[in-house]
Residue, then its C-alpha position, 0 to 999 in steps of 0.5 A: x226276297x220279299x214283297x214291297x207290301x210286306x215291306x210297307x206292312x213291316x214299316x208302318x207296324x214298326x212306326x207305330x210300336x216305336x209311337x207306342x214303346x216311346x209311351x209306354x217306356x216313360x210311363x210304365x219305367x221312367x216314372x216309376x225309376x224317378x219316383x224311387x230314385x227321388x225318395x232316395x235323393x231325399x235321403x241322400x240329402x241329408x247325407x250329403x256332404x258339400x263336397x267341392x268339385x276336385x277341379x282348378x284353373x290353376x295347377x296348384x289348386x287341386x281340390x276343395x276340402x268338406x264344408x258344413x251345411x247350417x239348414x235348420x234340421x227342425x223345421x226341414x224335418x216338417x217340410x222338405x221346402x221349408x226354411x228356418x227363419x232364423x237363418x234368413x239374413x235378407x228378404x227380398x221381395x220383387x213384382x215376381x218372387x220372394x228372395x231369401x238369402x241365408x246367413x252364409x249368403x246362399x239363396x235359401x228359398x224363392x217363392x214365386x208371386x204370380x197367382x197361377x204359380x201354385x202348388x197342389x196344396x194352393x200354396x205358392x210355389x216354393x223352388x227349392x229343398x231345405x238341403x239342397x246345394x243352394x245358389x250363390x254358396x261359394x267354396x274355397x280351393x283352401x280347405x282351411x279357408x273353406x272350413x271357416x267360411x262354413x262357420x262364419x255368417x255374412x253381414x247385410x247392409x239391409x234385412x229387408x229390400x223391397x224391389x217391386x218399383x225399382x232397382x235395389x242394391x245391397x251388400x253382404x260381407x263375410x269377414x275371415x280371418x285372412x281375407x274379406x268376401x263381398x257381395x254386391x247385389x243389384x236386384x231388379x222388378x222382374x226377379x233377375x239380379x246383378x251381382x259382383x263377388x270380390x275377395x279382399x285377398x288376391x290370387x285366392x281361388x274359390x267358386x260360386x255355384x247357380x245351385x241344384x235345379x229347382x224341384x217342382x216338377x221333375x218328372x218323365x215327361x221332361x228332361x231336367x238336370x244342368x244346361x250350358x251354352x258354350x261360346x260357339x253357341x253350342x248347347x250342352x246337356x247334363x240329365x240328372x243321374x247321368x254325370x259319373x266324373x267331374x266335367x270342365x268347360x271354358x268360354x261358356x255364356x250360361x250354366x242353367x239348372x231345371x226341371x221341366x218349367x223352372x230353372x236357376x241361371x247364372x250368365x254373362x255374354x260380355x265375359x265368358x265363364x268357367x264352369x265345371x260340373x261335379x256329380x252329387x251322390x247321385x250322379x246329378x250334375x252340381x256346377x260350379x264357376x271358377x273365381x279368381x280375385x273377383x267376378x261380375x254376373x247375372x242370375x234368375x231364379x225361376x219360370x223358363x217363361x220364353x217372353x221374360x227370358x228374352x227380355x233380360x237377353x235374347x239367347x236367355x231363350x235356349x234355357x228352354x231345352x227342347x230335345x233332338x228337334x229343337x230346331x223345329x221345336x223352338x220355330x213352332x213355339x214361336x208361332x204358337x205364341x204369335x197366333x195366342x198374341x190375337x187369339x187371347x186363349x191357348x187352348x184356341x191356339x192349339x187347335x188353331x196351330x194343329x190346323x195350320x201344321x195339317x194344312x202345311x203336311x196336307x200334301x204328304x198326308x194327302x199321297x199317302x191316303x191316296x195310296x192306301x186307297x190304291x193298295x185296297x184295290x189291288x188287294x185281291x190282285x196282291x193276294x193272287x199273285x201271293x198265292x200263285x207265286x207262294x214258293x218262288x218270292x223273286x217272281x212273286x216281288x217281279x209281279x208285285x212290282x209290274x201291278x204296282x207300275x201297271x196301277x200307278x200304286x207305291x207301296x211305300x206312299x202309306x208309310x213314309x208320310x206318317x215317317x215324315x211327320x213324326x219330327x214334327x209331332x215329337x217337336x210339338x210334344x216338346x213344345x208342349x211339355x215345356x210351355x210353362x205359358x200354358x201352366x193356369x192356362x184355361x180351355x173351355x168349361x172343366x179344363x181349368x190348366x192346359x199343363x195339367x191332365x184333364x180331371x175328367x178324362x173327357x179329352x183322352x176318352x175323345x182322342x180314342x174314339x176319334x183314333x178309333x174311328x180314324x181307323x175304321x174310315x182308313x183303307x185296311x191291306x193287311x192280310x194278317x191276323x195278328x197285325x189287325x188286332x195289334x192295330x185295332x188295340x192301340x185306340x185303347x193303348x192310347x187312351x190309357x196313357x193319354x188319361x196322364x197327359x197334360x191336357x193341352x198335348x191331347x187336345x192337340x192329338x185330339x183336333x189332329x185324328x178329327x182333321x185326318x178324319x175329315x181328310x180320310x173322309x173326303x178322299x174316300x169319297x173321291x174314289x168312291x165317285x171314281x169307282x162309280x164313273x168307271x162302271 
């Protein structure tokens, strides 16, 4: 049987390979899977057949025959996110985005406005691919009808709609053979739009896709794929390449396509929808929601911002998906914005937060330091005991236990605070990898977009030196070799994957090892005097 410090011992090397694994998992596989599998997509792209989900509300209706996508090839083959003028059939143009809708009345681009949505190249941001399954493409059950409405332009009521001021509406008109298609849109300041689809020929099936996710930034950091939420409230979620068949739900409020800060969103909480998801050559979910005779929605394209969601709607919110610990997560984002509301800075805020979130976890943190302390006393007692009772481990854990009581010492008092705590440090990670809010976000001097790395590496370089340190004020038991060497290399481990991350996630690490440093500090004082009036 084996002894409660080893036990401690075995917890706390656990907890942190499981920190450092989480790490380097997504850096050293994740990154370089998602690199190789986008250069797939891209080619799969131009493969692509608009294949319609195999899917139907009614028993008659089993399946929706191929359709012929219209992109520009000349000027996609220049730029993946470039759009052939000639297939644009509208403009719209609103205080926070670009709309262009094509001639078979899809949503062919959106390129946001605000000056700090700008790519690499300082281009504004354009959200989505050339040969992508665009937003508001809509499929027929009937493949003859379908076929026709891929060789049929929609007409306008007007090419250009300027809705920077106030509401505009507009209509688009698709006339078939045996039936009319309409679409009434309303279009508003803020980007979001209202829209009311009607066919002409009743009991006729078809179904209105929200399009392939915006491809910004989908990187391993963040998940990204397709997002509904059903009546009951419950968020359902659909990572890219994880959708092997058609998947189908009825009562859902919205189905969101993202990536890690942008999102395309179709929503009604008045009428719930039908919504069913088809896999692509990849496996990336595609949704589509069932149609029959008409349907009336709301859609936006673009920033997961949570201030702008919340104004169109307040469960517009869950969009922003936070993973495993939303529950923490989404609170803890609230209070970050409530603190930036009077600071004015989000790198301010940060710190200020990461304070605060010590502060409430000062307890624990303060018995498990207290502990260590403990247990670096007693170590040359533990080690005695280890020697003496070397051959007989039930009698060497009956000692361990009457030194531990005698002392007033827990072995597990070092390890389970840091166990408990990890919640809240993967629901702040999420927090900050999702905030948009911080994409342009300034800090101080160099640190010009806290979601972004910081060019310098100054941040990296001091979270290591301050983990370093942390580790050289921490009472160290352990008695093995190899576990001193593990633990005086992850500084260095650290660092290394921290030089990748957005800035505004290591400066949070960064202020979190300075504030335990001050803890361990005067901890270690305080047993320092203790030891000093006992003599």
């Amino acid at each position: 049987m084996n002894n409660n410090n080893g036990m401690q011992k075995r917890m706390l090397i656990m907890t942190l390979v499981v920190f450092v694994f989480f790490i380097a998992y997504e850096f050293l596989v994740l990154k370089p899977q998602q690199e190789a599998k986008t250069k797939q997509q891209q080619v799969a792209k131009e493969q692509q057949k608009n294949t319609a989900p195999d899917i139907a509300v009614n028993a008659d209706v089993n399946s929706i025959s191929q359709s012929q996508d219209n992109t520009d090839n000349s000027i996609s083959a220049l730029s993946t996110k470039a759009i052939g003028s000639s297939n644009i059939l509208t403009t719209i143009k609103t205080k926070t985005n670009i709309i262009e809708i094509d001639k078979l009345g899809r949503v062919a681009q959106v390129t946001l406005e605000d000056v700090k949505y700008k790519d690499e190249n300082s281009d504004q941001i354009k959200l989505f691919e050339a040969n992508q399954l665009r937003p508001l493409e809509v499929r027929f059950a009937n493949a003859d009808i379908n076929d026709e409405a891929f060789k049929v332009n929609y007409e306008t009521t007007a090419t250009n709609v300027d809705a920077t001021r106030t509401a505009q509406k507009f209509i688009l008109v698709q006339k078939l053979s045996g039936l009319t298609l309409t679409k009434n849109f309303t279009v508003y300041p803020n980007g979001h739009y209202d829209l009311k689809i009607t066919s002409s020929k009743k009991d006729e099936q078809y179904f209105v896709t929200n399009g392939f996710r915006p491809n910004v930034l989908a990187d391993m950091y963040a998940d990204h794929g397709l997002y509904v939420k059903q009546n009951d409230g419950t968020m359902d979620l659909t990572k890219d390449e994880d959708l092997e068949k058609v998947k189908t739900y009825t009562g859902i409020k919205f189905v969101s396509s993202f990536d890690r800060y942008y999102a395309t969103v179709i929503y009604n909480f008045n009428n719930s929808l039908q919504v069913s998801l088809m896999p692509d050559a990849n496996s990336n979910p595609q949704g589509f929601i069932h149609v029959k005779d008409s349907i009336n929605f709301s859609g936006y394209i673009g920033p997961k911002n949570f201030n702008d969601l919340k104004a169109l709607h307040p469960e517009l919110t869950d969009v922003i998906e936070y993973g495993w610990f939303t529950f923490i997560a989404k609170p803890m984002f609230k209070l970050l914005q409530f603190i930036q509301s009077y600071v004015g800075n989000w790198g301010w805020t940060i710190v200020i937060l990461t304070i605060l979130i010590k502060l409430v976890l000062y307890p624990l943190s303060y018995k498990g330091m207290v502990s260590m302390n403990k247990l670096k006393e007693l170590a040359p007692k533990m080690k005695e005991i280890q020697q003496k009772y070397k051959d007989d481990k039930q009698k060497q854990s009956m000692h361990m236990m009457e030194l531990y009581k005698k002392h007033n010492a827990n072995p597990m008092g070092g390890c389970l605070p840091l166990i408990l705590q990890i919640p809240v440090f993967f629901a702040i990670y999420r927090v900050l990898l999702n905030a948009i809010e911080l994409k342009g976000a300034p800090w101080i001097l160099w640190i010009h977009d806290l979601a972004e790395m910081d060019p310098y590496f100054v941040l990296p370089i001091l979270m290591g030196a301050s983990m370093w340190l942390q580790q050289r004020i921490t009472p160290n038991t352990m008695q093995d070799e190899m576990q001193r060497k593990i633990f005086q290399m992850l500084p260095v481990i650290f660092t290394f994957f921290f030089l990748w991350f957005p800035a505004g996630l290591t400066l949070y690490w960064f202020v979190n090892n300075v504030f335990t440093i001050c803890q361990q500090y005067y901890i270690n004082k305080l047993f320092e005097k203790q030891r000093a009036a006992k003599k």
